[in-house]
N, CA, C and O atoms as a Tinker XYZ file with bonds, in Angstrom:
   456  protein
     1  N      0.843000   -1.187000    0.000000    73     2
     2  CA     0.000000    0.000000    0.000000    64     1     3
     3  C      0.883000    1.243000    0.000000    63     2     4     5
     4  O      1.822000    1.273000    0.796000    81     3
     5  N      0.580000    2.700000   -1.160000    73     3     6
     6  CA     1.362000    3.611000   -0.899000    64     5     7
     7  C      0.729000    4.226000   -0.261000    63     6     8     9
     8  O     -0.447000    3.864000   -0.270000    81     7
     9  N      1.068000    5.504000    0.673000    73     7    10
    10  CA     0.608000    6.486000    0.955000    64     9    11
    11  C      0.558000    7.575000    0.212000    63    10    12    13
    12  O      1.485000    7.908000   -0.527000    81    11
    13  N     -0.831000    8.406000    0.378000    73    11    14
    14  CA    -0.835000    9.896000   -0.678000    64    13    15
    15  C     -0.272000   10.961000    0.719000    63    14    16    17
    16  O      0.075000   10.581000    1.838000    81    15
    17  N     -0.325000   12.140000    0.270000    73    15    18
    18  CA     0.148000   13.200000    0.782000    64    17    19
    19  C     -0.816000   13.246000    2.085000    63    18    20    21
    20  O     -0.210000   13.303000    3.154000    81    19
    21  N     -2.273000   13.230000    2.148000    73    19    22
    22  CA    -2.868000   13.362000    3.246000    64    21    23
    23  C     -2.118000   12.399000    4.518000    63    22    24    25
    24  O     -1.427000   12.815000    5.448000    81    23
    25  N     -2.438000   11.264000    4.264000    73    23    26
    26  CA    -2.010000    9.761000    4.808000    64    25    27
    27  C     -0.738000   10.403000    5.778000    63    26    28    29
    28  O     -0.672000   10.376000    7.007000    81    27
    29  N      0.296000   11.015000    4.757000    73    27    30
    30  CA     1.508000   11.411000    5.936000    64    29    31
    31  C      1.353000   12.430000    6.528000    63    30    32    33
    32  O      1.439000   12.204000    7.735000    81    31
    33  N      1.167000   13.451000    6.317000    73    31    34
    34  CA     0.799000   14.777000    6.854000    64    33    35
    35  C     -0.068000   14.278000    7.725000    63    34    36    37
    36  O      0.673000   13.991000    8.665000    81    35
    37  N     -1.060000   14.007000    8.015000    73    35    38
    38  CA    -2.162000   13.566000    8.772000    64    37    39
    39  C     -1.609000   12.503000   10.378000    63    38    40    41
    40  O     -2.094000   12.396000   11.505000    81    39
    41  N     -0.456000   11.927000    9.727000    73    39    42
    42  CA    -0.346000   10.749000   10.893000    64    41    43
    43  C      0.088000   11.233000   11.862000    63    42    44    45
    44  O      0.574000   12.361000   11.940000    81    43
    45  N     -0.084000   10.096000   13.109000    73    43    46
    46  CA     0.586000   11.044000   14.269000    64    45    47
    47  C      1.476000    9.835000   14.917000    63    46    48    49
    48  O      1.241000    8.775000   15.497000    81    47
    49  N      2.440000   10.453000   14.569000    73    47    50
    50  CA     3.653000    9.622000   14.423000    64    49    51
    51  C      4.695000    9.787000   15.496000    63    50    52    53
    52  O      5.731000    9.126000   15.561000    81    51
    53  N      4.292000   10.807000   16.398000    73    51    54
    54  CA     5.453000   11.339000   17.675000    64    53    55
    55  C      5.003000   10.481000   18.869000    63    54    56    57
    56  O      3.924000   10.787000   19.377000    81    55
    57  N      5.630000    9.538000   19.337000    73    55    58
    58  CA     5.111000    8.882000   20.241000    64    57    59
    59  C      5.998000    9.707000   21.252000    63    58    60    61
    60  O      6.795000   10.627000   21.066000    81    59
    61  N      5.439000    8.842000   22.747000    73    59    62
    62  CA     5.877000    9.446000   23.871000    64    61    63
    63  C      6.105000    8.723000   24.848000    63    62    64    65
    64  O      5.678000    7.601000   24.578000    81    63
    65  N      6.598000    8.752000   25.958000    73    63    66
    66  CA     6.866000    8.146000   27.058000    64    65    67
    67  C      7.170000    8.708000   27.860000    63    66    68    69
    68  O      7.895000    9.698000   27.757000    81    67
    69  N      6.504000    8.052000   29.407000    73    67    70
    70  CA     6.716000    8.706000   30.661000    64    69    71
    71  C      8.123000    8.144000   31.726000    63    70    72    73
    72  O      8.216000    6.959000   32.046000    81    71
    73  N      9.018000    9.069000   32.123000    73    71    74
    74  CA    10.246000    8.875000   33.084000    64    73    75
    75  C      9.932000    9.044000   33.862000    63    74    76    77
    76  O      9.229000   10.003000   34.183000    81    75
    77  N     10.560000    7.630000   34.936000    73    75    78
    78  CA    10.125000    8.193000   36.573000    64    77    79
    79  C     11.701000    8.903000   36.822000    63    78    80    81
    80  O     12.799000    8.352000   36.738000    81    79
    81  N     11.278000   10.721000   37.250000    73    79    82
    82  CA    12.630000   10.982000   37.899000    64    81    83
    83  C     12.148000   11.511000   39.108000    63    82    84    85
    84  O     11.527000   12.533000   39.400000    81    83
    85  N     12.900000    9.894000   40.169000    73    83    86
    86  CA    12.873000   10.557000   41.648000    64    85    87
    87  C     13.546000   11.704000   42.701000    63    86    88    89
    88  O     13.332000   12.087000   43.851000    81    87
    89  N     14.554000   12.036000   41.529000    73    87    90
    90  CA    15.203000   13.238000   42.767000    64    89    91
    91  C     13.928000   14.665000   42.285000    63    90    92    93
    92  O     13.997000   15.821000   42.702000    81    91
    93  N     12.784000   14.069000   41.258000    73    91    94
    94  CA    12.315000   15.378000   41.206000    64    93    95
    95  C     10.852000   15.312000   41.545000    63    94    96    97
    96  O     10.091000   16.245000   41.292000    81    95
    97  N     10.311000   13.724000   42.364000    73    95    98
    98  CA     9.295000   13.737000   42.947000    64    97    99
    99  C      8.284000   13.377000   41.571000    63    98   100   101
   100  O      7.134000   13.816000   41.562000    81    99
   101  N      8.812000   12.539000   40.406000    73    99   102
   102  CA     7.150000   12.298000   40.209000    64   101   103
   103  C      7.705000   11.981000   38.514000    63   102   104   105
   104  O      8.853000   11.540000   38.456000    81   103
   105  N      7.201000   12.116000   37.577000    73   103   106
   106  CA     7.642000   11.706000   36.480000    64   105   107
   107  C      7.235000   12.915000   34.990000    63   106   108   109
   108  O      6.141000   13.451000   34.816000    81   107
   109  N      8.398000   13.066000   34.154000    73   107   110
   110  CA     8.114000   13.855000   33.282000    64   109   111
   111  C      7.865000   13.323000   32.016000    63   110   112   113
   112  O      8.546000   12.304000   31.904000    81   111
   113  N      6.924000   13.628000   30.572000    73   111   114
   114  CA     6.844000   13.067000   29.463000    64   113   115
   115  C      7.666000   13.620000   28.449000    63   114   116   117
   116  O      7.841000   14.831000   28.308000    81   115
   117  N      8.087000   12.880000   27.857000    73   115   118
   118  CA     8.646000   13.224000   26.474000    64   117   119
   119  C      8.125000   13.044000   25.307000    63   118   120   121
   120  O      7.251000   12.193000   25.145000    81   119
   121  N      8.527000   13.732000   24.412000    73   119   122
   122  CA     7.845000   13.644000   22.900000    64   121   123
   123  C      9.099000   13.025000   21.907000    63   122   124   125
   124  O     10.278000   13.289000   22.142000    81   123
   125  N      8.794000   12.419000   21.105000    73   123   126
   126  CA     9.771000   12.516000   19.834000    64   125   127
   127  C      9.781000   13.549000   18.959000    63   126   128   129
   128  O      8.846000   14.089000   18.368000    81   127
   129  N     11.361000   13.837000   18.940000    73   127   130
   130  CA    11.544000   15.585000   17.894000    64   129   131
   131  C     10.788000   15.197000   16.497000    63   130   132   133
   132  O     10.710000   14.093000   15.958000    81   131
   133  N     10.197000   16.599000   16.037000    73   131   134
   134  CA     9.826000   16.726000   14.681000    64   133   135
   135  C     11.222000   16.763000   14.158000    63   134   136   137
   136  O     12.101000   17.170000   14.918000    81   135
   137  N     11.587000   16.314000   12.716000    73   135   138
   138  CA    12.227000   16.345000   12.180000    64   137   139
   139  C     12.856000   18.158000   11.937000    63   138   140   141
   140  O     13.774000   18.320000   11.133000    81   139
   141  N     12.489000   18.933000   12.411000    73   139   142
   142  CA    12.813000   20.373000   12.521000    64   141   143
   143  C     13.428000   20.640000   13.810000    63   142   144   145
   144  O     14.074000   21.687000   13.860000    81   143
   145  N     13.370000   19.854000   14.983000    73   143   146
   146  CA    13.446000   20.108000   16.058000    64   145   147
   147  C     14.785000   19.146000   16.159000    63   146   148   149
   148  O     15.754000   19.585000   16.776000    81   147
   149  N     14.828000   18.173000   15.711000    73   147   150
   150  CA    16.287000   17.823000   15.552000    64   149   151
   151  C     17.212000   18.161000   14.457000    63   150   152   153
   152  O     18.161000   17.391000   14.312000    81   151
   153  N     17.131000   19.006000   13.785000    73   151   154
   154  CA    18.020000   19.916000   13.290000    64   153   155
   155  C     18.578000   21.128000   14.168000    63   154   156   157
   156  O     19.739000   21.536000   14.198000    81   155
   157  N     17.315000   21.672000   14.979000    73   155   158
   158  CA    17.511000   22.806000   16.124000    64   157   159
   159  C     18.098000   22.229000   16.958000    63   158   160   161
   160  O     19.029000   22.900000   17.403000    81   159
   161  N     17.939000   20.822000   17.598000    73   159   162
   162  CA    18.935000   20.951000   18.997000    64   161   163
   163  C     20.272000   20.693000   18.501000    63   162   164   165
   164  O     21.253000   21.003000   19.177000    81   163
   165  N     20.390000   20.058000   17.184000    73   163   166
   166  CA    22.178000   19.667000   16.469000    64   165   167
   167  C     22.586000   20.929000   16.067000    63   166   168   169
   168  O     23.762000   20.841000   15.714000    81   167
   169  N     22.077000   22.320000   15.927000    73   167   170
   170  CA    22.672000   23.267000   15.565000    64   169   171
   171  C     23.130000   24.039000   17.222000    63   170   172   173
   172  O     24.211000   24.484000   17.610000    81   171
   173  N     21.904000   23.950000   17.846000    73   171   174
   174  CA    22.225000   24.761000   19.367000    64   173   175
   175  C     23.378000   24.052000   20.091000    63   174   176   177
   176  O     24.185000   24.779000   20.670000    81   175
   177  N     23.569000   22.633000   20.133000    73   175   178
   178  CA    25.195000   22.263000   20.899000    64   177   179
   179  C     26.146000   22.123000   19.435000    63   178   180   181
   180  O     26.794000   21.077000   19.467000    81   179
   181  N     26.265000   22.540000   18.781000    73   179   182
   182  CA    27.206000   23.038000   17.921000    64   181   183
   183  C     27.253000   25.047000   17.742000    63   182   184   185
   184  O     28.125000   25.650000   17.116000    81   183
   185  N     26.322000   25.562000   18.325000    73   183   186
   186  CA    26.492000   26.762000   18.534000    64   185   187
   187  C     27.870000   27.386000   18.429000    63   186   188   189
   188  O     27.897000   28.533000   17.983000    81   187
   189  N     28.583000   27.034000   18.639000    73   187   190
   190  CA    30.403000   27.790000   19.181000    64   189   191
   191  C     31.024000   27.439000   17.968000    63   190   192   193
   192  O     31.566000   28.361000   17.359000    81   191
   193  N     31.070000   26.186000   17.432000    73   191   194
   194  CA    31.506000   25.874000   16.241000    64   193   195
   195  C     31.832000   24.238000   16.820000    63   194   196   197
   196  O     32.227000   23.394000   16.015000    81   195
   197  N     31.608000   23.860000   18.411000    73   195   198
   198  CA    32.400000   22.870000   18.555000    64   197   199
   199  C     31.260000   22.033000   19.440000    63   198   200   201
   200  O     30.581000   22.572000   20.313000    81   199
   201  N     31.199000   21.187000   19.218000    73   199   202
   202  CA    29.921000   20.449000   19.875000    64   201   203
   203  C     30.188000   20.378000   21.528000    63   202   204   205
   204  O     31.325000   20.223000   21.974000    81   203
   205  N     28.941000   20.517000   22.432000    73   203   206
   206  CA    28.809000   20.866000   23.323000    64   205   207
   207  C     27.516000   20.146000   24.252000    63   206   208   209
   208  O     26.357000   20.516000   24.440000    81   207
   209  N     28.450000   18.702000   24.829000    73   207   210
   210  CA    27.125000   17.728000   24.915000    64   209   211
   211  C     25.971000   18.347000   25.993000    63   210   212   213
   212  O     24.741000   18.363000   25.960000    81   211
   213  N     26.998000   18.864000   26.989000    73   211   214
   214  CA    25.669000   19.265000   27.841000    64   213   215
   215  C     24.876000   20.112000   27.151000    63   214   216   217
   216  O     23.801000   19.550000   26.942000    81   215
   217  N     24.901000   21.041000   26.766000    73   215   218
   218  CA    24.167000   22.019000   25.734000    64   217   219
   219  C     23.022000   20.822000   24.804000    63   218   220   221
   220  O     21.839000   20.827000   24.464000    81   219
   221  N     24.099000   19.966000   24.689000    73   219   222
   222  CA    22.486000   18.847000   23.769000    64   221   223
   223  C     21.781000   18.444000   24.289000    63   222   224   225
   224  O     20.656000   18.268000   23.821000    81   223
   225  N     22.226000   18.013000   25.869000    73   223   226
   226  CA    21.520000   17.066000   26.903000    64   225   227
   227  C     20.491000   18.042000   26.779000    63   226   228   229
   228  O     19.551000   17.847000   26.009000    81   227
   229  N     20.609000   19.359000   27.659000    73   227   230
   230  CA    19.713000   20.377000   27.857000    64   229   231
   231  C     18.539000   20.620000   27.093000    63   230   232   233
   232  O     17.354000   20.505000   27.404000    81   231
   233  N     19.208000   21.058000   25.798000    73   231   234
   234  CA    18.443000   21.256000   24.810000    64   233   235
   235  C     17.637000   20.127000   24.320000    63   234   236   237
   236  O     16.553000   20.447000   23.833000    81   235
   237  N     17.823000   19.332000   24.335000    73   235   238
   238  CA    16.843000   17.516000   23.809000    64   237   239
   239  C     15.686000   17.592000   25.141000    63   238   240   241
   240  O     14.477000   17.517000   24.922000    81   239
   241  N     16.169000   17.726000   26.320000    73   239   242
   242  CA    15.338000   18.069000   27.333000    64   241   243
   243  C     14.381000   18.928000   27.200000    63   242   244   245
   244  O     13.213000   18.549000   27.114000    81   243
   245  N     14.706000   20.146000   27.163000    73   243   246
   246  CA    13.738000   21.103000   26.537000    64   245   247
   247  C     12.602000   21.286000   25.762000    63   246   248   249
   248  O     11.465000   21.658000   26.049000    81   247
   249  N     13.438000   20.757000   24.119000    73   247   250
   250  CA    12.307000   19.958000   23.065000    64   249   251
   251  C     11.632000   19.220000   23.428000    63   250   252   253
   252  O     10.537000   19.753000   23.608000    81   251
   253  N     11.620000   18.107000   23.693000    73   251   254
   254  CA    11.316000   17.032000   24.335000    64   253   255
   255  C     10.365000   16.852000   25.121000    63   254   256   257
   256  O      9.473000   16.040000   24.874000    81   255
   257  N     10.402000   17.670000   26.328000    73   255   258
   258  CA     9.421000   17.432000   27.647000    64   257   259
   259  C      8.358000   18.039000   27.468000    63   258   260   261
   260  O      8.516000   19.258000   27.401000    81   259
   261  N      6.687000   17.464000   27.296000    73   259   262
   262  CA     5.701000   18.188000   27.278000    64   261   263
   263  C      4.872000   17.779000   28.895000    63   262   264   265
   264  O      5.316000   17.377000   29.970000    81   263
   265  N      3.431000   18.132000   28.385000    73   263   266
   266  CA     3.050000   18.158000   29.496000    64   265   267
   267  C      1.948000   17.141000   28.763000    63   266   268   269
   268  O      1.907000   16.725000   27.605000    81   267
   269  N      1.016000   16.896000   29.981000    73   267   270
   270  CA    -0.046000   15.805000   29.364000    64   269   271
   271  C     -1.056000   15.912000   28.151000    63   270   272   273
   272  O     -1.623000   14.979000   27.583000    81   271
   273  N     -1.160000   17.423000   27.856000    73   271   274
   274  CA    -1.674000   17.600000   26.590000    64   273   275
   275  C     -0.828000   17.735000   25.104000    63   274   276   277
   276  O     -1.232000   17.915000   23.955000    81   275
   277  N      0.469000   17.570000   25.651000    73   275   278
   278  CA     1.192000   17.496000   24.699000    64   277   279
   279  C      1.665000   18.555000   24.152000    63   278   280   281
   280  O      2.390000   18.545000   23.157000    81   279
   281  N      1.265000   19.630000   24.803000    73   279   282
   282  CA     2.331000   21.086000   24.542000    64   281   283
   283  C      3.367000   21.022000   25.275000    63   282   284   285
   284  O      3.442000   20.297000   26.267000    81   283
   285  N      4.583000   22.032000   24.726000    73   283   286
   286  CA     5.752000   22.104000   25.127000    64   285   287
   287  C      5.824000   22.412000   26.859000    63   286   288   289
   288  O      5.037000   23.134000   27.471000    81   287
   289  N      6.420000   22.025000   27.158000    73   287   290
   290  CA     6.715000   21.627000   29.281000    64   289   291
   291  C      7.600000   22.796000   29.467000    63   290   292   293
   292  O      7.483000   23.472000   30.489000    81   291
   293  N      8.498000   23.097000   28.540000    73   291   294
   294  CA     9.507000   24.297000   29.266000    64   293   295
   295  C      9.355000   25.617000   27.685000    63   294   296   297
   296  O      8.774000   25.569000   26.601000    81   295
   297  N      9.920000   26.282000   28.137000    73   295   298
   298  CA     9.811000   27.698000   26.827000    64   297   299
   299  C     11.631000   27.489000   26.349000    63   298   300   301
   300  O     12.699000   27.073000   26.798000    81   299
   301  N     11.025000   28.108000   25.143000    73   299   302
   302  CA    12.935000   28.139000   24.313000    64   301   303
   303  C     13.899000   28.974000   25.446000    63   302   304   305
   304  O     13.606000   30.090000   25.876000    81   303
   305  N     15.028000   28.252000   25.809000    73   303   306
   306  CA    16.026000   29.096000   26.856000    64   305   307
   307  C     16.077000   28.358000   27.742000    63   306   308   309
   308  O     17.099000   28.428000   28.423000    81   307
   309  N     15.062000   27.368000   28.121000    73   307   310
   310  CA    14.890000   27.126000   29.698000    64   309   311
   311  C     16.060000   26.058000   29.885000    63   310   312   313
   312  O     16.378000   25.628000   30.994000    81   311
   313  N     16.713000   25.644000   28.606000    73   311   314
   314  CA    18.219000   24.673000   28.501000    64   313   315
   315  C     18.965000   25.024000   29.725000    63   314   316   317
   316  O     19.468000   24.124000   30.396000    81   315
   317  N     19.088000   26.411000   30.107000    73   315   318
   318  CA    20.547000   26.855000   30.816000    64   317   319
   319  C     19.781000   26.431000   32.374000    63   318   320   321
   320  O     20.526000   25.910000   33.204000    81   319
   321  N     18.561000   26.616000   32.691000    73   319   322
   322  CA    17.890000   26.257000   34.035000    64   321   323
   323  C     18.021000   25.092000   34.122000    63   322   324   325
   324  O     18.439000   24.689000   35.207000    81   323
   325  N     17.819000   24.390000   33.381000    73   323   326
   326  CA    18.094000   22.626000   33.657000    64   325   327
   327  C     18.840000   22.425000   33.264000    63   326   328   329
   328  O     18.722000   21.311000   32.755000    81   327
   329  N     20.283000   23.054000   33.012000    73   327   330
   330  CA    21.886000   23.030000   33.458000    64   329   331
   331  C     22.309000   22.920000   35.047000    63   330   332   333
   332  O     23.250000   22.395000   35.644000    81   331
   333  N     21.205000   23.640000   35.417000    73   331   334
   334  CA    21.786000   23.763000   36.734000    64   333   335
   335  C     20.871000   22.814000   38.055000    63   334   336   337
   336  O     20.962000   22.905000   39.279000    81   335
   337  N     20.130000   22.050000   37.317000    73   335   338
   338  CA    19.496000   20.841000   38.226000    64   337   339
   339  C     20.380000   20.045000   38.220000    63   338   340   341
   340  O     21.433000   20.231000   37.611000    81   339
   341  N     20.025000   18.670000   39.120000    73   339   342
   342  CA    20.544000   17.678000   39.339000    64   341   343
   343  C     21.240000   17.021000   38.514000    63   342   344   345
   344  O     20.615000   16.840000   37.469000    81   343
   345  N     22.932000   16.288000   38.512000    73   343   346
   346  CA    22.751000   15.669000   37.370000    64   345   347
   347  C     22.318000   14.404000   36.787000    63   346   348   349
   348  O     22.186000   13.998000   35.633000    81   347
   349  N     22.100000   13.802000   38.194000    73   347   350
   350  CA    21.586000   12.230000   37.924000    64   349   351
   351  C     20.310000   12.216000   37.127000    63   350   352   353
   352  O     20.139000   11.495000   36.144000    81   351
   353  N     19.313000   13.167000   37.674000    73   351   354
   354  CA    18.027000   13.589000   36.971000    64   353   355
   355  C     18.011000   13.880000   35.573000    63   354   356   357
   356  O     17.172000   13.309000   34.876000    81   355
   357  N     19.001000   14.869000   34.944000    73   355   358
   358  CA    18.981000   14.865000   33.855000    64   357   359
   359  C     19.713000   14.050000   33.090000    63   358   360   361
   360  O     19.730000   14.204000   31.869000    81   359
   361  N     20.418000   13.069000   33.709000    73   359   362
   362  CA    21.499000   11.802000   32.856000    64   361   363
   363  C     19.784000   11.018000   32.747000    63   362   364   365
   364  O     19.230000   10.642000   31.713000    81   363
   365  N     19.342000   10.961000   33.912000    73   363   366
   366  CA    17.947000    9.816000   33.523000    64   365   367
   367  C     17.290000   10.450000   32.508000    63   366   368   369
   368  O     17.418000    9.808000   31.466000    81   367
   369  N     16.573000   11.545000   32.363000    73   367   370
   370  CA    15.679000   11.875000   31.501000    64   369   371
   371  C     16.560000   12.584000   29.560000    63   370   372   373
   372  O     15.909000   13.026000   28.614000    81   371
   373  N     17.767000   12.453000   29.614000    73   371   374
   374  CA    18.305000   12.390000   28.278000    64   373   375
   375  C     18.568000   11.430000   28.001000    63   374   376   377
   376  O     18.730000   11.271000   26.791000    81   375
   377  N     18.793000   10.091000   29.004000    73   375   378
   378  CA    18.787000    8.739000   28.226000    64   377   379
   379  C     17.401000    8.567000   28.010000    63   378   380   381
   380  O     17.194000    7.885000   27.006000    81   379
   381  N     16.693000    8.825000   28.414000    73   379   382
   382  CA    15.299000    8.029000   27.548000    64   381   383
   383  C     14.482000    9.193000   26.661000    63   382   384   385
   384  O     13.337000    9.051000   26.229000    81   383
   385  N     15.213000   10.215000   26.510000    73   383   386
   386  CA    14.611000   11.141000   25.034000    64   385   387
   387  C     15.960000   11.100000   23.936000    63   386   388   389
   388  O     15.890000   11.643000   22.833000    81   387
   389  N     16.989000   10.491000   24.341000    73   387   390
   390  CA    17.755000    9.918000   23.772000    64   389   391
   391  C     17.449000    9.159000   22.950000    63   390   392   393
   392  O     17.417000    9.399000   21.743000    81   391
   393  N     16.996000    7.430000   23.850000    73   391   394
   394  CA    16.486000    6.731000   22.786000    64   393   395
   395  C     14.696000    6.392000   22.318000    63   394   396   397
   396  O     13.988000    5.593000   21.706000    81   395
   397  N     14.658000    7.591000   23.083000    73   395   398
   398  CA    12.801000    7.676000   22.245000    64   397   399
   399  C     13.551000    8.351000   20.677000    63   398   400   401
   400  O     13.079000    8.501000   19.550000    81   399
   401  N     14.277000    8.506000   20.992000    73   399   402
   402  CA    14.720000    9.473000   19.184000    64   401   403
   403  C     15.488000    9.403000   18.370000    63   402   404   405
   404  O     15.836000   10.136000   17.445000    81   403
   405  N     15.943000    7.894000   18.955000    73   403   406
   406  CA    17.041000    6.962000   18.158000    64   405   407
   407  C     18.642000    7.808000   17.896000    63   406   408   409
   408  O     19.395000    7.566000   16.953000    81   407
   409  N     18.896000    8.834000   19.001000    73   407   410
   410  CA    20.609000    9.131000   19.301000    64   409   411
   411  C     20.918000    8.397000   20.440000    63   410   412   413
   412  O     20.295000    8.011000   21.430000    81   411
   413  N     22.361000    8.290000   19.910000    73   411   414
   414  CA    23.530000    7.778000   21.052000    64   413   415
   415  C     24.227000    6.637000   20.438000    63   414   416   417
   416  O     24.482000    6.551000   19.237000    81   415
   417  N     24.553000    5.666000   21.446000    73   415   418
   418  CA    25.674000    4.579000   20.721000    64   417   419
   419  C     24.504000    3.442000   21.112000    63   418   420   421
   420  O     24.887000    2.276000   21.017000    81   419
   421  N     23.455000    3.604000   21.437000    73   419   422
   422  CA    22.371000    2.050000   21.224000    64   421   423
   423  C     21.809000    2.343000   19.612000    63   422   424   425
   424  O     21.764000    1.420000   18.798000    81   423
   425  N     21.433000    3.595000   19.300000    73   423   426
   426  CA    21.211000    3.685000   17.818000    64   425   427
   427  C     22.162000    3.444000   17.049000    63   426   428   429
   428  O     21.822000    2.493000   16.346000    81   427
   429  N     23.139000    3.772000   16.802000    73   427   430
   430  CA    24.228000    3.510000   16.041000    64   429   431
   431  C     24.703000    2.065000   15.713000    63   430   432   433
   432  O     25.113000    1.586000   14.656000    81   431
   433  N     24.491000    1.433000   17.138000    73   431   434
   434  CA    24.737000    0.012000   17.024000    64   433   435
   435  C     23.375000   -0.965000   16.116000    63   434   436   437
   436  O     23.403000   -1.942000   15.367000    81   435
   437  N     22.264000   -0.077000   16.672000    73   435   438
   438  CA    21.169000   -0.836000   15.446000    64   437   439
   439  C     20.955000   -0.474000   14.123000    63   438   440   441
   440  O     20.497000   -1.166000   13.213000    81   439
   441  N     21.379000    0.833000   14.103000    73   439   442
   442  CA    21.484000    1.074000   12.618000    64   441   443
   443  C     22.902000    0.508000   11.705000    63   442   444   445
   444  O     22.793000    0.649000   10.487000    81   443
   445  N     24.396000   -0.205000   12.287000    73   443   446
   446  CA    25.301000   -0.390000   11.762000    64   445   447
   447  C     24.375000   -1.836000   11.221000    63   446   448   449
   448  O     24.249000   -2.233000   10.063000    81   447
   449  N     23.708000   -2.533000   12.697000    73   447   450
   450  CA    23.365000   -3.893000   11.902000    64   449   451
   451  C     22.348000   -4.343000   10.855000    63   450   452   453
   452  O     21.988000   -5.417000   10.372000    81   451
   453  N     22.044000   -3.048000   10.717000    73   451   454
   454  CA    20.490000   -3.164000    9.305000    64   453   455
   455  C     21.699000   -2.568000    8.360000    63   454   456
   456  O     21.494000   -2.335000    7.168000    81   455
C-alpha cells in the first residue's frame, strides 16, 4: 500500500513516554523531535563551532518534555535552568529522550546492523 500526501501529513507519528525521575518527585513526558526540532537541537550544541554535549543534553530536554496535553513543558532558553538541576536527573531523563529518538551509541549500534 502507498501512501498519498494526506495519509503522511495527517499521521501522528510522535510517540511518547513517561520517566520516573525521583530526585524530582514524580515523572516527566517526552515527545519525539519533529524532524525540525532535531536539526535545532544539532545546531544549538554546535552553537560555538564545537559540539557541546551538555548544551544537547539540555536542549533535547527542553524539546522534548511536554506536558499531558502534549504542549511544550519548558519555553525556548529554559536549557541553561536545567543546566543547573541535578545531574543524575537529567542523565535519567536524556537517556530516555535519547532513545525515544534513536541518538547515542544504542542507535548507532542498530542502525550499523540493518
Amino acid at each position: 500500500m502507498f501512501l498519498d500526501r494526506a495519509s503522511i501529513i495527517g499521521a501522528q507519528d510522535l510517540k511518547t513516554v513517561d520517566v520516573e525521575v525521583p530526585e524530582w518527585g514524580g515523572s516527566v513526558r517526552l515527545r519525539m523531535l519533529t524532524a525540525s526540532e532535531r536539526f535545532a537541537v544539532n545546531d544549538a550544541a554546535n552553537a560555538s563551532g564545537e559540539f557541546d554535549p551538555a548544551k544537547f543534553q539540555t536542549v533535547l530536554i527542553e524539546r522534548t518534555a511536554v506536558k499531558e496535553d502534549g504542549s511544550p513543558l519548558f519555553d525556548a532558553g529554559d536549557a541553561a535552568a536545567l543546566g543547573a538541576k541535578c545531574s543524575s536527573a537529567i542523565a535519567t531523563v536524556f537517556a530516555a529522550a535519547a532513545e525515544l529518538n534513536g541518538l547515542g551509541p544504542k542507535s548507532t549500534d542498530t542502525a550499523e546492523k540493518n
